[in-house]
C-alpha positions as CSV (number, residue, x, y, z in Angstrom):
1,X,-127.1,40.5,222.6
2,X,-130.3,39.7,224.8
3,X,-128.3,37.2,226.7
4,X,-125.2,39.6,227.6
5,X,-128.2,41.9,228.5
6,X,-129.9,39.7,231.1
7,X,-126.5,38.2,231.9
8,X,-125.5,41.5,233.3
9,X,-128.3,43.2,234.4
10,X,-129.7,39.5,235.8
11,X,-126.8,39.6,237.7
12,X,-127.4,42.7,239.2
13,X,-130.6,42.5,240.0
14,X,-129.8,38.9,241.7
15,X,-126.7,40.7,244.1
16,X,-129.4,43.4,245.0
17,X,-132.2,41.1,245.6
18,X,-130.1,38.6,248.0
19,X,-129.1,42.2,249.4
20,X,-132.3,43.5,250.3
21,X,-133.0,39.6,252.0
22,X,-130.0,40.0,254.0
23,X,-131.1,43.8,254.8
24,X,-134.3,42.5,255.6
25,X,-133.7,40.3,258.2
26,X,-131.0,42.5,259.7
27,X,-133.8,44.7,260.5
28,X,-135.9,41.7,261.9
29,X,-133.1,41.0,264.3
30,X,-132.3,44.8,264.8
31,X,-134.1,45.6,267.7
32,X,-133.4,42.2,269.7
33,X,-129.4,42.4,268.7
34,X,-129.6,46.5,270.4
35,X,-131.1,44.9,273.3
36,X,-129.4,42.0,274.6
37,X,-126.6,42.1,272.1
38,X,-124.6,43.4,274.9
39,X,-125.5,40.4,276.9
40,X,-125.9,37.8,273.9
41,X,-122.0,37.2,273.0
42,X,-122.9,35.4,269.8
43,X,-124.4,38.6,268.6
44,X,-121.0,40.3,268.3
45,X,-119.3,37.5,266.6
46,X,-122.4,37.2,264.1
47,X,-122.6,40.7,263.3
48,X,-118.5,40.2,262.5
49,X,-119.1,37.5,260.4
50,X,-121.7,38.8,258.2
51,X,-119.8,42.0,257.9
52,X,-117.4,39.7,256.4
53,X,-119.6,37.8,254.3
54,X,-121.0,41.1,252.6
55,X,-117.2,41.9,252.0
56,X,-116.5,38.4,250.0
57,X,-119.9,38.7,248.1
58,X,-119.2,42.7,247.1
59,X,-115.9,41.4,246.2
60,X,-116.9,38.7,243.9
61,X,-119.6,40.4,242.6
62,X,-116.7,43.3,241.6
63,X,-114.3,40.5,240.7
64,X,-111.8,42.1,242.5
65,X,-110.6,39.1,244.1
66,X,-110.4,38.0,248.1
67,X,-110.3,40.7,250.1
68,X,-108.8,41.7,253.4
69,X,-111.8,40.7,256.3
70,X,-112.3,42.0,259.9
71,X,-110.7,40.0,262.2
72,X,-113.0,37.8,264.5
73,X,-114.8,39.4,267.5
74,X,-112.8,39.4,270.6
75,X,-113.8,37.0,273.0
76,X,-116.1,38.2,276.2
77,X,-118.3,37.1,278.9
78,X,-121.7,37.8,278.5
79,X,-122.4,41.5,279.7
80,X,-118.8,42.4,279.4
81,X,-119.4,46.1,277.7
82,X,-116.2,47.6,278.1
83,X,-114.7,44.6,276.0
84,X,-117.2,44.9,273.3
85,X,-116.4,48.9,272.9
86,X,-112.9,47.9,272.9
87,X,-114.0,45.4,269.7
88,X,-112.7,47.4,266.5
89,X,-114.0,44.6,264.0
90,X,-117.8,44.9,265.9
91,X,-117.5,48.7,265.7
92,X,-116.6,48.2,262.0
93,X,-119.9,46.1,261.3
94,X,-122.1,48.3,262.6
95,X,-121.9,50.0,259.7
96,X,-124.0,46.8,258.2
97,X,-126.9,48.8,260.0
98,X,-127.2,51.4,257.0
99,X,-128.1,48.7,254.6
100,X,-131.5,48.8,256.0
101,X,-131.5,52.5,254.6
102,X,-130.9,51.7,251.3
103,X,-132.6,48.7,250.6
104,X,-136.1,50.0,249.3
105,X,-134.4,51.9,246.8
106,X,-132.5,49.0,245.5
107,X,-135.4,46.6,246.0
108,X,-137.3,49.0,243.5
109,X,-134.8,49.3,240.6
110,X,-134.8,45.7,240.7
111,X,-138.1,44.8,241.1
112,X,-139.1,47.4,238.1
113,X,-136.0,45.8,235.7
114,X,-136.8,42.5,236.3
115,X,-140.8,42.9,235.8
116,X,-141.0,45.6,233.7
117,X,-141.2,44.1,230.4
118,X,-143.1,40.8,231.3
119,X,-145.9,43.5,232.7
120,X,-145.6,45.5,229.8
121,X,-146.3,42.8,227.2
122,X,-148.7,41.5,229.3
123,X,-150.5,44.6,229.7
124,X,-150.7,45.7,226.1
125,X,-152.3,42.5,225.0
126,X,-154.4,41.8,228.0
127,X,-156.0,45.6,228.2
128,X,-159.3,44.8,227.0
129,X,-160.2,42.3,229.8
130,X,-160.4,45.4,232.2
131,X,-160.1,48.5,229.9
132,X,-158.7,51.2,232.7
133,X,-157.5,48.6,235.3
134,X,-154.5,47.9,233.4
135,X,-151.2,50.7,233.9
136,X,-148.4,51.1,231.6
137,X,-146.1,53.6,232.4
138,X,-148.2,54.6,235.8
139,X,-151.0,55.6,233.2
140,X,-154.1,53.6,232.8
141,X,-154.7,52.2,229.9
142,X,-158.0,52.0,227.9
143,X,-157.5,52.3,224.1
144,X,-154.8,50.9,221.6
145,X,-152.9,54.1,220.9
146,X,-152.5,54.0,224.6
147,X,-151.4,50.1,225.2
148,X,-149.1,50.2,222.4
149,X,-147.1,53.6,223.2
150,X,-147.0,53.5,226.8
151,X,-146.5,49.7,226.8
152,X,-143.0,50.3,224.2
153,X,-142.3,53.1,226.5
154,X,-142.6,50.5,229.8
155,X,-140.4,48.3,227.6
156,X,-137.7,50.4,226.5
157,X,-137.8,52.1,230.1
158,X,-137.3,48.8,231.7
159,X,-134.3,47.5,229.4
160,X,-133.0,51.1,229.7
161,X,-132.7,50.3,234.0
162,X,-131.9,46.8,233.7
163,X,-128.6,47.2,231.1
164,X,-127.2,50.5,232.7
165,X,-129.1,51.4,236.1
166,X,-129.3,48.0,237.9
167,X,-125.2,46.9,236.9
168,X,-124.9,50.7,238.4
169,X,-126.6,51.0,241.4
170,X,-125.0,47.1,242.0
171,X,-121.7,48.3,241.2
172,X,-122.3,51.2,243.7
173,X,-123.8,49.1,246.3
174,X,-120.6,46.5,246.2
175,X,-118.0,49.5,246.3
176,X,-119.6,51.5,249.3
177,X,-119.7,47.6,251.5
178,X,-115.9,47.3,250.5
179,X,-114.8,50.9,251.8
180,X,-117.2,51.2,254.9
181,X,-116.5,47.6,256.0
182,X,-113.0,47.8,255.3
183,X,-110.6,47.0,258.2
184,X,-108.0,49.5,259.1
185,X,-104.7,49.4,258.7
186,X,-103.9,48.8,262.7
187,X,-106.0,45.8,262.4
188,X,-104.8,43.8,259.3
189,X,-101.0,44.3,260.5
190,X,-102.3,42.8,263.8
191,X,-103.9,40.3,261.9
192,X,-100.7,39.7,259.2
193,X,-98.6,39.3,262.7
194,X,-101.5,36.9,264.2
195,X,-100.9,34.7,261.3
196,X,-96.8,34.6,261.1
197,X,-97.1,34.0,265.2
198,X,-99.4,31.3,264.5
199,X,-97.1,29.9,261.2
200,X,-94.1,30.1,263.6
201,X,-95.8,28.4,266.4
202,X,-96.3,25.7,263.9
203,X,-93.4,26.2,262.1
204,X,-91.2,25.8,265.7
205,X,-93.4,22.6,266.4
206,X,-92.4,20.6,263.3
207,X,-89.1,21.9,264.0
208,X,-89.4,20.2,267.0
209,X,-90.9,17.2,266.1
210,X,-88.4,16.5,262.9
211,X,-85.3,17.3,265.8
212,X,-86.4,14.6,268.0
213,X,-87.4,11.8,265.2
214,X,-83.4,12.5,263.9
215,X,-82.0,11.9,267.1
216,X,-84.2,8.7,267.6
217,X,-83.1,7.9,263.9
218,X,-79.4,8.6,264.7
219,X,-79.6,7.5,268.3
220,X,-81.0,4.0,266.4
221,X,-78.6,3.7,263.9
222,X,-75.8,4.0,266.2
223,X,-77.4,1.5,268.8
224,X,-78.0,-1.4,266.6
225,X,-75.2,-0.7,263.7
226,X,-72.3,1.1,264.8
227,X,-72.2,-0.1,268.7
228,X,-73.1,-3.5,268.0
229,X,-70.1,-3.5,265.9
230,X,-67.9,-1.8,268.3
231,X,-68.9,-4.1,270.9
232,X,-68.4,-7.3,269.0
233,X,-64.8,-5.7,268.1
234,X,-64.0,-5.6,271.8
235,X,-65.2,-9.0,272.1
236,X,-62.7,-10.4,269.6
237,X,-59.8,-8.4,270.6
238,X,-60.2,-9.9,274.1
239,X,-60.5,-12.9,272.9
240,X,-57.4,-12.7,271.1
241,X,-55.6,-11.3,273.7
242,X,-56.7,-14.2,275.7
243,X,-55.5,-16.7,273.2
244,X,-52.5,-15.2,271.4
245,X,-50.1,-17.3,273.8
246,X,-51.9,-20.7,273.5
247,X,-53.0,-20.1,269.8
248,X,-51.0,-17.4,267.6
249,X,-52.8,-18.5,264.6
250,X,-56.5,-18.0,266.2
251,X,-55.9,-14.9,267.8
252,X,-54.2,-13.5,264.5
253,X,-57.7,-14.6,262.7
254,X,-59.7,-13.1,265.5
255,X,-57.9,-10.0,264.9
256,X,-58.5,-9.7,261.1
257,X,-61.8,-9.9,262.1
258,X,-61.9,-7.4,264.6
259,X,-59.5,-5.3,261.5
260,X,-62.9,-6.4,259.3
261,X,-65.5,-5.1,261.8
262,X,-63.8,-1.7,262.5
263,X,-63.5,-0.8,259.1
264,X,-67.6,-1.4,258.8
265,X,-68.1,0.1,262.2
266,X,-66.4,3.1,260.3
267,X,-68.2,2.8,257.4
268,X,-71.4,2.4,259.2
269,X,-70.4,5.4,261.4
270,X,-69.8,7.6,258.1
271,X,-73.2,6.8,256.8
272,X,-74.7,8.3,259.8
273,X,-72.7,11.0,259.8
274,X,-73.6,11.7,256.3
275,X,-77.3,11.6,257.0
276,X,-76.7,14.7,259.4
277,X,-74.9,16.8,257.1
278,X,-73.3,15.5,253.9
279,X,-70.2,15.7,253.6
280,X,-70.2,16.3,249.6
281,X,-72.1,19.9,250.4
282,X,-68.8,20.7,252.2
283,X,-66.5,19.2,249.4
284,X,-68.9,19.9,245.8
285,X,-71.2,22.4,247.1
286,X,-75.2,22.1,246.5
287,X,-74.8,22.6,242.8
288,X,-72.5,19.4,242.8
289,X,-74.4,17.8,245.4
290,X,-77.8,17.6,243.8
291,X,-76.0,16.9,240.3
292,X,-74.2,13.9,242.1
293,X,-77.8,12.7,242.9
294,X,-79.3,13.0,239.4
295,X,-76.3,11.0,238.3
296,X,-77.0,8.0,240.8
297,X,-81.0,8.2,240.1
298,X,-81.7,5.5,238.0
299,X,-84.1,7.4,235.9
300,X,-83.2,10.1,233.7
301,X,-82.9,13.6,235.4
302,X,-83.0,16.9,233.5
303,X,-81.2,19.3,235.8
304,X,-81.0,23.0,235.5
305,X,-79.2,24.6,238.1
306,X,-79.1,28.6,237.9
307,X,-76.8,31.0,239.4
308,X,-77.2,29.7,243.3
309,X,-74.7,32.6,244.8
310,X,-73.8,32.2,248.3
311,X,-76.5,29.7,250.5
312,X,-75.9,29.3,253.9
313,X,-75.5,25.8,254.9
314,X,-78.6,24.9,256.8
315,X,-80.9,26.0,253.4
316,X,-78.2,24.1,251.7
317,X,-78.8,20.9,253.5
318,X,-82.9,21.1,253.6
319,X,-82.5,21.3,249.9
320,X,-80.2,18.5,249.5
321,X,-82.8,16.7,251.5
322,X,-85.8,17.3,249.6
323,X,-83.8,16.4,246.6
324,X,-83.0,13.1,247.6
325,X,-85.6,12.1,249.4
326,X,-87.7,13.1,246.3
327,X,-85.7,11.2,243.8
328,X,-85.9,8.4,246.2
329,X,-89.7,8.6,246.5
330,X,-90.1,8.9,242.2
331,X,-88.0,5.9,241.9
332,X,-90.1,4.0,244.4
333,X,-93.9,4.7,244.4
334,X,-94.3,7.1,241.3
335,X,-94.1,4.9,237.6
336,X,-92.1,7.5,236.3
337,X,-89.7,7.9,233.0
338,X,-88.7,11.1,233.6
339,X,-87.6,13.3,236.1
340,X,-86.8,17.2,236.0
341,X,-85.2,19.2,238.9
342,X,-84.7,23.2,238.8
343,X,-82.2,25.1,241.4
344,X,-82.2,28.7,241.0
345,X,-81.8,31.4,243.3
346,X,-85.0,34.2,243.2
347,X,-83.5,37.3,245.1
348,X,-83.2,36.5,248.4
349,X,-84.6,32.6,248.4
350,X,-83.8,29.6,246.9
351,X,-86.4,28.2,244.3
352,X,-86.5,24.4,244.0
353,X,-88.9,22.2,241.5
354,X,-89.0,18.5,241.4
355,X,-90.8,17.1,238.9
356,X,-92.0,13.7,237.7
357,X,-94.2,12.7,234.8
358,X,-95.3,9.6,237.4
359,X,-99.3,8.6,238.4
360,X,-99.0,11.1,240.9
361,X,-101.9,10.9,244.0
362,X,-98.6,11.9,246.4
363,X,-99.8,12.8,249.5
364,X,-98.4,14.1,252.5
365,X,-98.9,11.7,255.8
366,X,-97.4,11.5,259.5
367,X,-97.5,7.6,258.7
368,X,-96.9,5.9,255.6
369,X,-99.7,4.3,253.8
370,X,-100.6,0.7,252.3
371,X,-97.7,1.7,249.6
372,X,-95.4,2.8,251.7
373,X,-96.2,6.1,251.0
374,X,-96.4,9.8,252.3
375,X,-94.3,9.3,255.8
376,X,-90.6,11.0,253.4
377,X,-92.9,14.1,252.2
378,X,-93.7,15.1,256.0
379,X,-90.0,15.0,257.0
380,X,-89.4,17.2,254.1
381,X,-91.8,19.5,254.9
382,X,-90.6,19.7,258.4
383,X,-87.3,19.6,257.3
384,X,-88.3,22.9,255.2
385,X,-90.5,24.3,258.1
386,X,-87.8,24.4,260.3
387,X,-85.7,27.1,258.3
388,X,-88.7,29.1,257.6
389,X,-89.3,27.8,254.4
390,X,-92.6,26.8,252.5
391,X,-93.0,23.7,250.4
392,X,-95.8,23.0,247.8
393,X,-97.0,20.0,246.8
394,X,-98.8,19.6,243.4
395,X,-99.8,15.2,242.6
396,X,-102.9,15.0,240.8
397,X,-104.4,11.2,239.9
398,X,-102.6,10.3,237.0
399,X,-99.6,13.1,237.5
400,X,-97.6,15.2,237.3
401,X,-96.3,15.5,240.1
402,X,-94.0,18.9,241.3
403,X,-92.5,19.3,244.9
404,X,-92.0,23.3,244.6
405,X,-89.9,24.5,247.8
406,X,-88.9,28.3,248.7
407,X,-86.3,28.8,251.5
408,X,-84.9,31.8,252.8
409,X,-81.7,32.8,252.1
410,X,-81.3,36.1,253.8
């Protein structure tokens, strides 16, 4: 019971007093900030940030989770006063300025909760060593009848502020920073728009980036597999053309060869092809697509695949992708015995979880590490950037590890 009692009104007290700090030096800086905060740029973006800082503390202190903050101070040359009137997040911290009002109150009901008692006990047994310089209660004290009654009363009184007034006057403190700081409506949907801009920007960049490392991974593959072959096939049917006169048998064997070469010039050709858009999404759909791929995993794959509905082919593919090239990476680098996949559609996206019960330490990398590691999951998450997508991935040290992906389907 007396822990839960200066748990909570400890707590309290603690918010206020860091409160009354910040208050304090607020007013230090007061007078300077009023003056040459118009010229002093840093003073804007300060102000801002503290406004925001009270916001996450009143917040944590309420438990009511992260909440919404004032966007940064807009940028301005020093002197520039039309900007900084324009400046909806520095108008908004202004309001910090009232803390200054409050805080002797608070300091107070703080001060008397936490000190209280320990003055109280120490006054009714140290009385005697000054009889009348000693107050309990606000009265002095110079008898027993007096140290004992007023120095419950001081007790009681003190518990009384620090279990109910203190969590109060805290809980009052933290709820008027959240609604006077609050920022408005206009400027969080500026701010939610800021931040998809900014996730597109990126988004469209990785886009970008995967496009061009395809077409140098196609524009490869065709260059030293399929062309070579072509090439050495027009080599031999020359040849043979050359010789067929002289030597009917030779040129017959340099055409089976050149037969030979354009079948695995076609082959080769498919396998490219295939890499761009396979062609078992067009013949199986994804649910038979990803089920072929658990088959041909040489680990054992649980696969649940829900009602998937209509998915239009380019979140089709990316998922295919992330599928394979997941299996491919948890039968290379992760240890694993088991793997489980889960396809479902979630309203208007399609929810996929690869799991592995492997060491796990996956990380995502532009370049592949001593293992060989990390270079797949950054083409996947390109791959899943590039459709709008967001991709998760979970790999503590010693696993599991889940890829999680969410891609639009609307």
């Amino acid at each position: 019971m007396i822990t839960k009692i200066l748990t909570r009104g400890g707590r309290a007290s603690a918010y206020l007093l860091v409160r009354y700090l910040r208050a304090l030096l607020l007013l230090l800086a007061l007078p300077n900030g009023l003056l040459l905060g118009w010229l002093i740029t840093p003073f804007t973006a300060a102000l801002v940030k503290l406004a925001n800082s009270e916001r996450r503390r009143a917040a944590k202190y309420l438990r009511a989770g992260a909440p919404d903050l004032l966007p940064p101070a807009l940028p301005r040359a020093p002197g520039d006063v039309v900007t900084l009137f324009r400046d909806r997040s520095f108008k908004r911290s202004l309001r910090l300025l009232l803390m200054p009002l409050v805080m002797i109150p608070e300091l107070f009901v703080s001060v008397f909760a936490l000190v209280g008692v320990p003055a109280a006990i120490a006054g009714m047994l140290l009385w005697k060593l000054d009889p009348g310089g000693f107050t309990l209660m606000g009265v002095p004290v110079d008898n027993w009848t007096e140290a004992l009654t007023n120095g419950t009363g001081q007790v009681l009184s003190s518990l009384a502020v620090l279990i109910w007034v203190v969590p109060a006057v805290a809980r009052l403190h933290a709820g008027a920073v959240l609604d006077l700081l609050e920022p408005s409506a206009d400027q969080l949907e500026t701010a939610r728009l800021e931040r998809r801009v900014e996730e597109l920007t990126q988004s469209r960049a990785g886009a970008v980036d995967s496009h061009g490392a395809e077409l140098r991974r196609i524009e490869r593959d065709l260059h030293d597999g399929t062309q070579a072959q072509l090439v050495s096939l027009a080599m031999r049917i020359g040849i043979a053309k050359q010789t067929m006169a002289q030597d009917p048998e030779k040129a017959a064997k340099l055409l089976d060869d050149a037969r030979d070469g354009a079948e695995q010039a076609m082959t080769e050709l498919r396998g490219v092809l295939r890499t761009m858009y396979p062609p078992i999404l067009a013949d199986r759909g994804l649910a038979g697509a990803v089920s072929a791929l658990a088959a041909r995993c040489p680990l054992p794959v649980e696969l649940r695949i829900g009602e998937l509905g209509e998915v239009p082919a380019a979140v089709e593919a990316a998922a295919y992708f992330v599928v394979a090239e997941s299996l491919t990476n948890i039968t290379k680098h992760s240890a694993a015995g088991h793997v489980d996949v889960l396809l479902e559609r979630r309203d208007h996206e399609l929810y996929l979880a690869v799991t592995d019960d492997g060491i796990g330490g996956a990380r995502v990398n532009e370049q592949s590490d001593l293992l060989g590691r990390g270079s797949g999951l950054h083409g996947m998450l390109h791959r899943v950037q590039a459709i709008d997508g967001h991709m998760e991935l979970l790999s503590p040290i010693g696993g599991p590890t889940t890829v999680e992906v969410i891609l639009p389907c609307g």
